[in-house]
C-alpha positions as CSV (number, residue, x, y, z in Angstrom):
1,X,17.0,-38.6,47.8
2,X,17.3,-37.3,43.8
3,X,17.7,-39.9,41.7
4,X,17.7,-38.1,38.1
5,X,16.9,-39.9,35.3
6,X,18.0,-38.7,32.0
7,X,15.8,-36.9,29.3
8,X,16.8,-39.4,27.0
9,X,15.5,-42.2,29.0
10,X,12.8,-39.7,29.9
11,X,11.4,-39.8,26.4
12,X,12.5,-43.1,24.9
13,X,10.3,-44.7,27.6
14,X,7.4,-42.3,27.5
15,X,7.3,-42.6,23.7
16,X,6.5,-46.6,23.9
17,X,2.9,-45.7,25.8
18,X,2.3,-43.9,22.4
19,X,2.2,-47.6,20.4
20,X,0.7,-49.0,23.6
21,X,-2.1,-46.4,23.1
22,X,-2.8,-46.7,19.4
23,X,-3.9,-50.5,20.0
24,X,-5.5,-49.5,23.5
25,X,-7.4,-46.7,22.4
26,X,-8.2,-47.9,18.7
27,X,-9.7,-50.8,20.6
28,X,-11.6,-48.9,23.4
29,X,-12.7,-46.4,20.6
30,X,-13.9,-48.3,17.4
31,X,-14.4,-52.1,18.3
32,X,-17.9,-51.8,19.9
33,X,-18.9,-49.2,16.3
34,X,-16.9,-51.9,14.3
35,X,-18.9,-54.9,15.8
36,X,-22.1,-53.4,15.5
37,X,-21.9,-50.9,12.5
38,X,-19.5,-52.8,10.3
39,X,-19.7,-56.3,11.1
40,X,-23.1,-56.1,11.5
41,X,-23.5,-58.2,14.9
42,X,-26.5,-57.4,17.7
43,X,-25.0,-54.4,20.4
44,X,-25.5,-57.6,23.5
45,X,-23.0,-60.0,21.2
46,X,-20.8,-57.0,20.4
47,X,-20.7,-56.7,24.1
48,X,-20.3,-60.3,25.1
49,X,-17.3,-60.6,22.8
50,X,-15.6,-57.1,23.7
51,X,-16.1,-58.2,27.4
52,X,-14.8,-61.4,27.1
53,X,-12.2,-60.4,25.6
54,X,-11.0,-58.0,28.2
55,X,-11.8,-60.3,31.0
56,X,-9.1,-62.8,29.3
57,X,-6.3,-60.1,29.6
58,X,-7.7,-59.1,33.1
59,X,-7.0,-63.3,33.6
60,X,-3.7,-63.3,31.9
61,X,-2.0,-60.1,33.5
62,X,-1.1,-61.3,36.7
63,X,0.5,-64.1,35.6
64,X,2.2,-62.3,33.0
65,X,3.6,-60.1,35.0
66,X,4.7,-63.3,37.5
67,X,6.6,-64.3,34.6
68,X,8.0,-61.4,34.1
69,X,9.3,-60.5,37.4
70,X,11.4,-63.7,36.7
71,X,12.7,-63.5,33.7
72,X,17.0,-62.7,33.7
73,X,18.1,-62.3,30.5
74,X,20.8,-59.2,29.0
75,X,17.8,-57.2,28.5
76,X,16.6,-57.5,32.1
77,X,13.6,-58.7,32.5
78,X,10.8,-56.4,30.9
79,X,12.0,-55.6,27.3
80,X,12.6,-58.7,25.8
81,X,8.6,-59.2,25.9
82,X,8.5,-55.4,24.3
83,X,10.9,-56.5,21.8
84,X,9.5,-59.8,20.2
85,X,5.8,-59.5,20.9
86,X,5.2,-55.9,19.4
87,X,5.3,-57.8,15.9
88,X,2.8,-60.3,16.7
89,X,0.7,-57.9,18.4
90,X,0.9,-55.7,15.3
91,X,-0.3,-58.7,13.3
92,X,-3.1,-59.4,15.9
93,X,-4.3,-56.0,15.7
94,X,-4.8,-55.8,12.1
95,X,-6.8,-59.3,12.1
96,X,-8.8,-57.8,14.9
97,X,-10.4,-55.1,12.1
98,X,-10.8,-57.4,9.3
99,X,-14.6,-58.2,8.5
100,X,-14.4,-62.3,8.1
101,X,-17.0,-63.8,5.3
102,X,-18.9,-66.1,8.1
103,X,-22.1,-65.6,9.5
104,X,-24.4,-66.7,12.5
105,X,-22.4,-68.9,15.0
106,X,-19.5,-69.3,13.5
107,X,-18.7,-65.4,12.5
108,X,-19.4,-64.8,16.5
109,X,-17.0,-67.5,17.4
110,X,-14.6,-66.3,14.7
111,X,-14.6,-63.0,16.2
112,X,-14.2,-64.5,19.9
113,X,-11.0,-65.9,19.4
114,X,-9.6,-63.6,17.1
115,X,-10.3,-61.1,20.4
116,X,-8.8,-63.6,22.3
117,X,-5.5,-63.4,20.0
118,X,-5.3,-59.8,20.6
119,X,-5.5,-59.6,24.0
120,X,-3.2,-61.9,24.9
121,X,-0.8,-59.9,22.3
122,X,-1.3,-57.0,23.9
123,X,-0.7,-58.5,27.5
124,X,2.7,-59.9,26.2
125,X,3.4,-56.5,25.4
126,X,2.0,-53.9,27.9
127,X,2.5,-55.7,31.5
128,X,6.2,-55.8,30.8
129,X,6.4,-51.9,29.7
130,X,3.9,-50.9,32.3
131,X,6.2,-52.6,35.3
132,X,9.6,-50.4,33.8
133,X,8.4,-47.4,35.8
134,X,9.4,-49.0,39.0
135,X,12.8,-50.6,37.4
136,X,13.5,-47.1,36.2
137,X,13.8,-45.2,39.5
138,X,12.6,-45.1,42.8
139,X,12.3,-41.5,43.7
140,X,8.8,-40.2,43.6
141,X,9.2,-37.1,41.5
142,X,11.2,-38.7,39.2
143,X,8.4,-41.2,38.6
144,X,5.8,-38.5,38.5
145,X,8.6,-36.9,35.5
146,X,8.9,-39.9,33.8
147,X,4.8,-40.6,33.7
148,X,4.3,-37.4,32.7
149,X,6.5,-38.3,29.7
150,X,4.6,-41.4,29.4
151,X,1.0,-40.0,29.8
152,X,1.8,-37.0,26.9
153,X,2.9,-39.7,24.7
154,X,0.0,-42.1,25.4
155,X,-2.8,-38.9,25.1
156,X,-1.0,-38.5,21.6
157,X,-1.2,-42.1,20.6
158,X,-4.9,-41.7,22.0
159,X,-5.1,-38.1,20.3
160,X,-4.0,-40.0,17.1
161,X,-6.0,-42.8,16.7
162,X,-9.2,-41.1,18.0
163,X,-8.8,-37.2,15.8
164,X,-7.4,-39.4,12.1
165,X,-8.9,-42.9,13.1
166,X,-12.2,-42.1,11.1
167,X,-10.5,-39.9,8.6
168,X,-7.9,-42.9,7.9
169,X,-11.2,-45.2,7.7
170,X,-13.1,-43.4,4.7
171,X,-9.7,-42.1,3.0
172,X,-8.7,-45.2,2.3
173,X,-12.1,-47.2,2.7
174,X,-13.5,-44.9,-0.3
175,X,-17.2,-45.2,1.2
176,X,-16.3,-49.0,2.1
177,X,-16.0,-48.5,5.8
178,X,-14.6,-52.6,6.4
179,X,-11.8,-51.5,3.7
180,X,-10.5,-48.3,5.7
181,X,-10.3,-50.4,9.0
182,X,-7.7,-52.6,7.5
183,X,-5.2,-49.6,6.7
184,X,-6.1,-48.2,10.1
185,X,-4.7,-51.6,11.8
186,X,-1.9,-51.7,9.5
187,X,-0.9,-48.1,9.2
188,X,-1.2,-48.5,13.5
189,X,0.8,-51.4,13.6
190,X,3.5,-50.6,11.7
191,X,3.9,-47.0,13.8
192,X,3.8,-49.3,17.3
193,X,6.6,-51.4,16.1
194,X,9.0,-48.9,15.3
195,X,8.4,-47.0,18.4
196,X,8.4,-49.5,20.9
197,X,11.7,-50.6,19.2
198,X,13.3,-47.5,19.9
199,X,12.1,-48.0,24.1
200,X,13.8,-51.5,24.3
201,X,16.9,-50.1,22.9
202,X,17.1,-46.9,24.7
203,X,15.6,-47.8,27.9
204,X,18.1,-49.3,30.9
205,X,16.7,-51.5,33.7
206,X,18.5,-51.3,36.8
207,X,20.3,-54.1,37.7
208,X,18.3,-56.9,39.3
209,X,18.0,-56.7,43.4
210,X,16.9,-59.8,44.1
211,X,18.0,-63.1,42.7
212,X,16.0,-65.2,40.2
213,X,15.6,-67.9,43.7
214,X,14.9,-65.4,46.4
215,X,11.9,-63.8,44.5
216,X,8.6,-64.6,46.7
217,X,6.0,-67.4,45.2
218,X,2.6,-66.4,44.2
219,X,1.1,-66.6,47.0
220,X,3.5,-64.3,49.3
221,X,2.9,-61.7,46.5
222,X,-0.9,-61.6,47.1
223,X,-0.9,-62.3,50.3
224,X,1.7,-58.5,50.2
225,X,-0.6,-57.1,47.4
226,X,-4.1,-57.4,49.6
227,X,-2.4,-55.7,53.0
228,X,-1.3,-52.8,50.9
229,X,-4.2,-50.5,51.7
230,X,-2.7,-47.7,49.9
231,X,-2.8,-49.9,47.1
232,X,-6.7,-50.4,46.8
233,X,-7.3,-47.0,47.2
234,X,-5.7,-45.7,43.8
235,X,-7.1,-48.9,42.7
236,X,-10.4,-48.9,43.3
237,X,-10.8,-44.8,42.5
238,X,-9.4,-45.9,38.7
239,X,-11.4,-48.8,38.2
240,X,-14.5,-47.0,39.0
241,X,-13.5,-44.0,37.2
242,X,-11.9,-46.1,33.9
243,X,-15.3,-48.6,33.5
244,X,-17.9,-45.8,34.2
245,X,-16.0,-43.3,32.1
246,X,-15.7,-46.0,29.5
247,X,-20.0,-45.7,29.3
248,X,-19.2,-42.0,28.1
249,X,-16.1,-42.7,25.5
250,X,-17.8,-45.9,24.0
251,X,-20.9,-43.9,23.6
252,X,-19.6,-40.8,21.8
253,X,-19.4,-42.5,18.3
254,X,-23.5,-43.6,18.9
255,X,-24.0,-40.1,20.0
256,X,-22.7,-38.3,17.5
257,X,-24.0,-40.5,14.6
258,X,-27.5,-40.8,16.1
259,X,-28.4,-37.9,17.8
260,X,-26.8,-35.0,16.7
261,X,-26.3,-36.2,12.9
262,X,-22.6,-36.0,12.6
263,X,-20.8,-38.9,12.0
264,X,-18.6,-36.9,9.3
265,X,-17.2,-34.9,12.0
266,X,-16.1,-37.5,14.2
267,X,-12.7,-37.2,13.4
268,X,-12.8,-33.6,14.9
269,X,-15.3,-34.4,18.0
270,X,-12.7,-37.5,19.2
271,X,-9.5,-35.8,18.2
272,X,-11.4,-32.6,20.7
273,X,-11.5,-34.8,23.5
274,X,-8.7,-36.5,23.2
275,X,-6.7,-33.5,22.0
276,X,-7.5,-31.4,25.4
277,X,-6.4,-34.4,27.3
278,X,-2.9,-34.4,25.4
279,X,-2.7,-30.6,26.2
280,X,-3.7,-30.6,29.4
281,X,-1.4,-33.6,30.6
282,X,1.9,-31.1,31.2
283,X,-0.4,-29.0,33.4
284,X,-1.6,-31.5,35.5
285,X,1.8,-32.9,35.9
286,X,2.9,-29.5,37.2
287,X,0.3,-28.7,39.7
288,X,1.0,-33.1,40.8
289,X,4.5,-31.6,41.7
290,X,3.4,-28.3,43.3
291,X,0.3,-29.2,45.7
292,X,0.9,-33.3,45.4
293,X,-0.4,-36.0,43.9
294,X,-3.7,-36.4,46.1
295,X,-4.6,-33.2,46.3
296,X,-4.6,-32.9,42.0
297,X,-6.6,-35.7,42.1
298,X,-9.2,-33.9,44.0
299,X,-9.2,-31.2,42.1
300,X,-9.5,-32.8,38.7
301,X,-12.1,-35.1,39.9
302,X,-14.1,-31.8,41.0
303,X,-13.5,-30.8,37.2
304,X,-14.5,-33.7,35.3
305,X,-17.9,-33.2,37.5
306,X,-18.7,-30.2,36.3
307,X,-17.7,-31.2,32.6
308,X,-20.3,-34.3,32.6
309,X,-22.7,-31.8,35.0
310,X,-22.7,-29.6,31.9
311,X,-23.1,-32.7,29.3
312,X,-26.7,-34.1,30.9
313,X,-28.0,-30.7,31.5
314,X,-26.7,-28.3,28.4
315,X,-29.7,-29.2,25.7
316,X,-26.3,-29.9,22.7
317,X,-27.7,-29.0,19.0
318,X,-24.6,-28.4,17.1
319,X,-20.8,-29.0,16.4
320,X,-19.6,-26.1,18.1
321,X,-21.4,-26.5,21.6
322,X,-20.1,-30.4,21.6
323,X,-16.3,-29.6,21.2
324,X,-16.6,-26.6,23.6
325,X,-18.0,-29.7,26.3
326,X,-15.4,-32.3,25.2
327,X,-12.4,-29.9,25.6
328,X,-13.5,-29.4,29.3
329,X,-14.1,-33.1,29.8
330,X,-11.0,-34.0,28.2
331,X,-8.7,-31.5,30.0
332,X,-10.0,-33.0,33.5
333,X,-9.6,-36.2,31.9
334,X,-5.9,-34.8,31.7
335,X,-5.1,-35.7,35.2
336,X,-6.1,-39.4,35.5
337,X,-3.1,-41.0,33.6
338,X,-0.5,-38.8,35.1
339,X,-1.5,-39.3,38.6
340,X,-2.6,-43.1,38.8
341,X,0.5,-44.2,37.3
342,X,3.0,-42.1,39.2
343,X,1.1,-43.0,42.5
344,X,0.7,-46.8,41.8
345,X,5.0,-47.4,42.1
346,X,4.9,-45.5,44.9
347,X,2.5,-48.1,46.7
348,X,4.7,-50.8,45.4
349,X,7.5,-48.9,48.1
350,X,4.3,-49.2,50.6
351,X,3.8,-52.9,50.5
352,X,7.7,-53.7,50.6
353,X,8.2,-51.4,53.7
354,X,4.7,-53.2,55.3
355,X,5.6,-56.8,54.3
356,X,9.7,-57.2,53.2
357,X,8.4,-58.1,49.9
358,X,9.0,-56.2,46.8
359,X,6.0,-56.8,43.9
360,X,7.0,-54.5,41.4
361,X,5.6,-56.2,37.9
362,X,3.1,-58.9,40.0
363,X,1.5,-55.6,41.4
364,X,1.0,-54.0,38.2
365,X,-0.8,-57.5,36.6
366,X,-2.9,-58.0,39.7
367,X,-3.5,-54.4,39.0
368,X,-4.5,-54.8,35.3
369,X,-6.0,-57.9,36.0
370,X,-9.1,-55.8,38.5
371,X,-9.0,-53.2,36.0
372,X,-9.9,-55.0,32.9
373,X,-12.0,-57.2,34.2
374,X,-14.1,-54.7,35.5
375,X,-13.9,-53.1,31.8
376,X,-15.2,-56.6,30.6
377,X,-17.9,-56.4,32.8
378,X,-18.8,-52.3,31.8
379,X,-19.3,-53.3,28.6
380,X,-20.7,-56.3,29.0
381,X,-22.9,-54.5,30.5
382,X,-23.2,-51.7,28.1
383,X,-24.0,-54.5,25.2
384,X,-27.1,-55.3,27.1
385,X,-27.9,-51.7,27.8
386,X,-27.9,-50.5,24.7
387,X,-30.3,-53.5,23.8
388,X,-32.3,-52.7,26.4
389,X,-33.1,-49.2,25.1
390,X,-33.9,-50.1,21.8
391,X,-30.6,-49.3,19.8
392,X,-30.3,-50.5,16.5
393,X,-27.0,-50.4,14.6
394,X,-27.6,-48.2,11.4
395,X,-30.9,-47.1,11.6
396,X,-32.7,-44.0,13.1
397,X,-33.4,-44.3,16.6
398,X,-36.6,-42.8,18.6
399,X,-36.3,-40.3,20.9
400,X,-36.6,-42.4,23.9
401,X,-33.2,-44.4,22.8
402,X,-31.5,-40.9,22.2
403,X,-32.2,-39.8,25.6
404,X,-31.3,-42.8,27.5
405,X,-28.0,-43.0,25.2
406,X,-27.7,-39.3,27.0
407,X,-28.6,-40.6,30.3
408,X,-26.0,-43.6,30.0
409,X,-23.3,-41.3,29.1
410,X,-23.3,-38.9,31.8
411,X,-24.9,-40.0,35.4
412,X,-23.1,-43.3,35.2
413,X,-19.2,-41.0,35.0
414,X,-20.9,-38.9,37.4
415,X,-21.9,-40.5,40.2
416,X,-18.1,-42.9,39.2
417,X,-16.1,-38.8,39.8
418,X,-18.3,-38.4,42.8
419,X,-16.8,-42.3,44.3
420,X,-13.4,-41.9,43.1
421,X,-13.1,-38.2,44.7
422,X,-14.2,-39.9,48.6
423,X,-11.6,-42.2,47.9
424,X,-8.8,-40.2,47.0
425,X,-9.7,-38.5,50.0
426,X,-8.2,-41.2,52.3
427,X,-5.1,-41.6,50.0
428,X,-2.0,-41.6,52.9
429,X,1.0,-41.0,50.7
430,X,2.8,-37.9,50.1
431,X,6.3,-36.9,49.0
432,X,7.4,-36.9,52.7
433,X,5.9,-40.3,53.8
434,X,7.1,-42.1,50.4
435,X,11.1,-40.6,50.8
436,X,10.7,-42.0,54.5
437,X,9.4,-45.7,53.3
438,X,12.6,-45.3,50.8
439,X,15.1,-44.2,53.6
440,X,14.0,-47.3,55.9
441,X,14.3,-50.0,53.1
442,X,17.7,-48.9,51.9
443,X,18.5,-49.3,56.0
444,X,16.8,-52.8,56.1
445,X,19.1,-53.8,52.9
446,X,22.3,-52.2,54.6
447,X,21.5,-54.1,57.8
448,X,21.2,-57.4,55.9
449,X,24.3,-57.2,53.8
């Protein structure tokens, strides 16, 4: 049942979630701050716009990935969309960090489009490179290998972007924080298109096993995606996980700035998080392979409680006591990327063994397409929350605000750990049941020939 895949391959794919990451991240990191402390726009308009914006990719990733599936050409069917969208996305990223001389209406509808642009960059880009996992290989601990790979290189791009974002910005901002955002999208663009160069050329894709004809229409593919139960278990623990974590990540920046009086430093409180995450992705993948996927889930779900336990109850004064908190959260945090995206090809397996119908690049849209939209609505959500407890970009906030700002960024992720954990718990596929689903499809395609 081994199917190796080379280190080579190992690393030239892994390495493209680092580009991937420096527009994800940068995004998830600085566009709310940008919106509201740079551009100067309300935190429930900042929020409409980030939230739209998301909910468009979450609209476009399914079909993308349709297309996708579909596409035949000498670079198989996924890297062609790497190859000539990473410059346009590059381009896309930059304009998305450029201050625009409008006001009122038009600056928000400006800004609206302009998100728009981005997104639909970025979907060109990452549905395709997200759907290679399952092109690569089909064994299950080669997949959990090679998303290791990718998940070290995607907490460096995240590492990156979050520890010399803010250093980047007022180096080359000189005090002008609009200024410094403009070298950050460049300097970020021009890294992504180089790296995700070197995955298309690299990178194989196995060769097609379908034809272009036989491939099922739309509606076979969701009518196979909504019976694969295994499916909208990981599912649904990462979308409650990703949009109630996101009300602790987005946060950190207002946190930091507001409350503790530290916005110098945020450089070395983001690059902490982040950091421990990079570190602690190897581990994770190690005990994945030892004691299974589920059962790392559990565990790391049990440690992110205690992390965010700590975060609403520790009273936090200084530097030190912050980055001691973040490394925990961020280690636990560790074990999300690794484990959602080895265990999400291995339902794809699942629903061709259940229905004859293989979804490898439709799953991963219809997948992106839940997860961001439920993103959209977090911080849709978030734009109205922070409005609700009296926020207001660049000036000092009461004590009231700081303490619901406190409140929002730790028993919303706790009470999304506690949900994801009692999900996980009912997660049926193990190394033994996945290289058995294997086995009888290979039989099914031997039978037919």
């Amino acid at each position: 049942m081994t199917e190796s895949v080379s280190n080579r391959i190992r690393a030239a794919y892994g390495v493209g979630d680092y580009a991937i990451c420096l527009y994800w991240s940068g995004v998830s990191l600085y566009l709310l701050y940008f919106y509201t402390d740079i551009v100067g726009i309300s935190p429930f308009a900042a929020g409409l716009i980030y939230g739209l914006g998301i909910m468009w990719d979450a609209f476009t990733d399914p079909f993308m990935g349709f297309l996708a599936e579909r596409t035949r050409s000498r670079m198989g069917s996924y890297r062609p969309y790497i190859h000539y969208g990473s410059i346009p996305l590059a381009l896309s990223f930059i304009l998305l960090l450029w201050v625009p001389p409008f006001e009122g209406t038009f600056l928000i509808i400006f800004l609206l489009v302009v998100n728009l642009i981005h997104r639909t960059c970025f979907t060109i880009v990452s549905v395709p490179y997200s759907s290679l996992t399952a092109r690569i290989t089909d064994d299950s601990d080669e997949r959990t290998i090679l998303t290791s790979s990718r998940m070290l290189s995607a907490a460096l791009g995240t590492f990156s972007i979050s520890a010399l974002g803010f250093p980047v910005v007022l180096y080359f901002g000189g005090g002008q924080e609009s200024l410094g955002f403009i070298y950050l999208g460049i300097l970020s663009g021009l890294i992504a298109i180089c790296i995700l160069k070197i995955t298309v050329y690299v990178v194989e894709e196995r060769k097609f096993r379908t034809k272009k004809e036989e491939l099922p229409t739309f509606s076979e593919v969701a009518k196979s995606v909504s019976r694969n139960y295994p499916f909208w278990i990981v599912f649904s623990a990462i979308i409650i996980l990703i949009s109630t974590f996101l009300m602790f990540n987005n946060n950190l920046i207002y946190f930091t700035k507001y409350a503790l009086e530290l916005h110098e430093y945020q450089g070395q409180i983001l690059g902490t998080l982040n950091g421990a995450t990079l570190f602690a992705v190897p581990f994770w993948a190690y005990v994945a392979l030892k004691i299974g996927k589920k059962n790392t889930w559990l565990v790391a779900m049990i440690t992110l409680f205690i992390g965010f336990f700590i975060f609403y109850y520790y009273p936090i004064k200084d530097l030190n006591t912050l980055l001691y908190i973040l490394a925990f959260i961020g280690f636990g945090n560790g074990a999300t990327g690794v484990l959602f995206w080895s265990m999400l090809p291995d339902t794809i397996e699942y629903g061709e063994w259940k229905s004859g119908i293989r979804t490898e690049s439709s799953l991963y849209g219809f997948m992106t397409f839940a997860q961001k939209g439920a993103i959209a609505i977090a911080v849709f959500i978030l734009g109205i929350a922070l409005t609700n407890i009296g926020f207001e970009p660049n000036q000092e906030q009461s004590e009231d605000t700081l303490k619901a700002l406190k409140d929002l960024m730790s028993i919303i992720p706790l009470v999304g750990v506690c949900i994801s954990f009692v999900l996980l718990y009912f997660y049926p596929i193990d190394k033994t049941l996945h290289e058995k689903l294997v086995r009888d499809i290979e039989s099914r395609q031997v039978s037919n020939v």
